[in-house]
C-alpha positions as CSV (number, residue, x, y, z in Angstrom):
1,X,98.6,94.7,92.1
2,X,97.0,97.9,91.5
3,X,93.6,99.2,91.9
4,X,92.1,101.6,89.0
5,X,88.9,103.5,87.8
6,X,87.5,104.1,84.5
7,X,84.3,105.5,82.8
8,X,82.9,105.0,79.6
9,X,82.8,108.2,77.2
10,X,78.9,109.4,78.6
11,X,79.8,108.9,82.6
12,X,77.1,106.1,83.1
13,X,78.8,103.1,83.5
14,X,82.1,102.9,85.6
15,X,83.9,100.4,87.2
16,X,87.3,99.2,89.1
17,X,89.8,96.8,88.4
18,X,93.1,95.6,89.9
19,X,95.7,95.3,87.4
20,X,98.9,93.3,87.4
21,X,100.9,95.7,85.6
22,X,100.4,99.6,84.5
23,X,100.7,98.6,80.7
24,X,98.7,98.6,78.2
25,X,98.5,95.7,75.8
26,X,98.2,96.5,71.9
27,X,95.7,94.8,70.2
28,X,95.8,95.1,66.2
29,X,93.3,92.2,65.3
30,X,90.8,93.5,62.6
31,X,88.0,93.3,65.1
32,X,89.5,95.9,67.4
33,X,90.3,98.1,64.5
34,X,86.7,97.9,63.7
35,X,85.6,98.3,67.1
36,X,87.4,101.3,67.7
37,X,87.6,103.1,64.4
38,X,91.6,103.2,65.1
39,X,94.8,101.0,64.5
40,X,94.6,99.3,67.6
41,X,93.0,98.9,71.0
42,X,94.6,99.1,74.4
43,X,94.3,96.9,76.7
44,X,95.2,94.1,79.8
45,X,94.1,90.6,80.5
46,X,93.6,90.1,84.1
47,X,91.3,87.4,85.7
48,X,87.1,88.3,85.4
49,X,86.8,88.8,89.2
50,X,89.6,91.5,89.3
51,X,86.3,93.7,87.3
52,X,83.7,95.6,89.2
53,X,81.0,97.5,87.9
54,X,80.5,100.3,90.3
55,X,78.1,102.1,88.6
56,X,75.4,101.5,85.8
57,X,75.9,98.2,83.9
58,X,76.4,96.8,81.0
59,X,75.3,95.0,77.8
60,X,76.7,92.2,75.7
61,X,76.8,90.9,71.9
62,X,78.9,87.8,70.9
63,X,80.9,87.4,67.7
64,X,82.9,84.6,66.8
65,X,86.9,84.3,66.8
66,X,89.5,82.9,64.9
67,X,89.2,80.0,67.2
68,X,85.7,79.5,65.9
69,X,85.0,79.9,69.9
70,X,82.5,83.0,70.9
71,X,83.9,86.0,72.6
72,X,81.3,88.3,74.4
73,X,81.7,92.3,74.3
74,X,80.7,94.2,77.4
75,X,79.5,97.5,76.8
76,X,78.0,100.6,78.1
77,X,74.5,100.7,77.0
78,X,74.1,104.9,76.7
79,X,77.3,105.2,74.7
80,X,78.6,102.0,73.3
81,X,81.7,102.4,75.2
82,X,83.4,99.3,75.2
83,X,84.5,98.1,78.4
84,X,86.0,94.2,78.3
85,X,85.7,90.8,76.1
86,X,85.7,87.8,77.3
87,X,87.0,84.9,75.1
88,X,85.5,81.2,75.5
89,X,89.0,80.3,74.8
90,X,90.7,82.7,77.1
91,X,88.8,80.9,80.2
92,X,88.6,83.0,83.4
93,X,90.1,85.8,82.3
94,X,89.0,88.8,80.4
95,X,90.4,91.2,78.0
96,X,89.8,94.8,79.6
97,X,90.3,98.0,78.1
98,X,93.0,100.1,79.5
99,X,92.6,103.5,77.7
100,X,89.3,104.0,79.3
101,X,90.9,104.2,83.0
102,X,91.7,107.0,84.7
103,X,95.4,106.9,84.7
104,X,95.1,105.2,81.5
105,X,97.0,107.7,79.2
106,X,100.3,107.1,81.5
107,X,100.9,103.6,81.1
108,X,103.7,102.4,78.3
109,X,103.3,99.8,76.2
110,X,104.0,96.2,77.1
111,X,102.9,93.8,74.2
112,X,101.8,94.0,71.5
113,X,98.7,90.9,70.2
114,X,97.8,90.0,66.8
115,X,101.1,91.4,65.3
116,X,100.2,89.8,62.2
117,X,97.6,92.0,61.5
118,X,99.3,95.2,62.3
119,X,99.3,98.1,59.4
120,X,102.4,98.1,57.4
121,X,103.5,101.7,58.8
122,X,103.0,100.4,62.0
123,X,106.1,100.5,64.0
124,X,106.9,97.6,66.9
125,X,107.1,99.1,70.2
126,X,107.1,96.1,72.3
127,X,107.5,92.3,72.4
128,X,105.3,91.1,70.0
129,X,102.8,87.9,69.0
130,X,101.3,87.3,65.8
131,X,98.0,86.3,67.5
132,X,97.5,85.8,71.4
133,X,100.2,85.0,73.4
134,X,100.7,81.0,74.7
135,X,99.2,80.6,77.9
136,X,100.6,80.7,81.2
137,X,102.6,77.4,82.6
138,X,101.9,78.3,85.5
139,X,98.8,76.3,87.2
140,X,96.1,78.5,88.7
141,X,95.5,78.0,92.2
């Protein structure tokens, strides 16, 4: 597990977070595409406490899902940089957004959520689920 910084876009709010993997996770749900103006958003899901703010803070709006459950957007207040969700349905762990870290632009792909939604001249470029992916077996000590 890795340790990496990010900024939002103005500088005011930045934060750490340790990262299972250096890979980003391609998100092509229409809220994203919305959200960031693009065809999809890049992030990881890690666990809420692997997130610290280390500077500035944030603000939050909630929207509802396709589960009808809420999910909360964290943001920076200045810029409106978007910095994680958290889904009701997703638990503990948080959706954070890769592309705004530091080493951000080196990491490869390594899924690809909400496939279903993805434009039509859209290639795959990694394993891909047609909405989130089924959740861990594992139990969570």
């Amino acid at each position: 597990m890795s340790v990496d910084s990010g900024k939002c876009h103005c500088g005011q709010t930045e934060w750490e977070v340790k990262l299972n993997e250096k890979a980003h996770i391609l998100c092509h749900c229409d809220t994203c595409k919305k959200l960031g103006g693009g065809a999809y958003s890049l992030n990881q899901i890690v666990p809420k406490e692997n997130l610290k703010v280390t500077k500035g803070g944030l603000k939050a709006y909630k929207y509802y899902g396709d589960s009808g459950k809420s999910v909360s957007c964290f943001y920076c207040p200045n810029c409106t940089s978007h910095v994680y969700h958290h889904q009701e349905v997703m638990g503990n762990d948080i959706v954070v957004r890769t592309i705004l870290l530091e080493n951000g632009k080196n990491f490869q792909p390594g899924a690809e959520i909400y496939g279903k939604a993805r434009l039509g001249w859209e290639k795959e470029v990694a394993q891909t689920f047609a909405t989130l992916p089924p959740p861990d077996p594992t139990p969570k000590l």
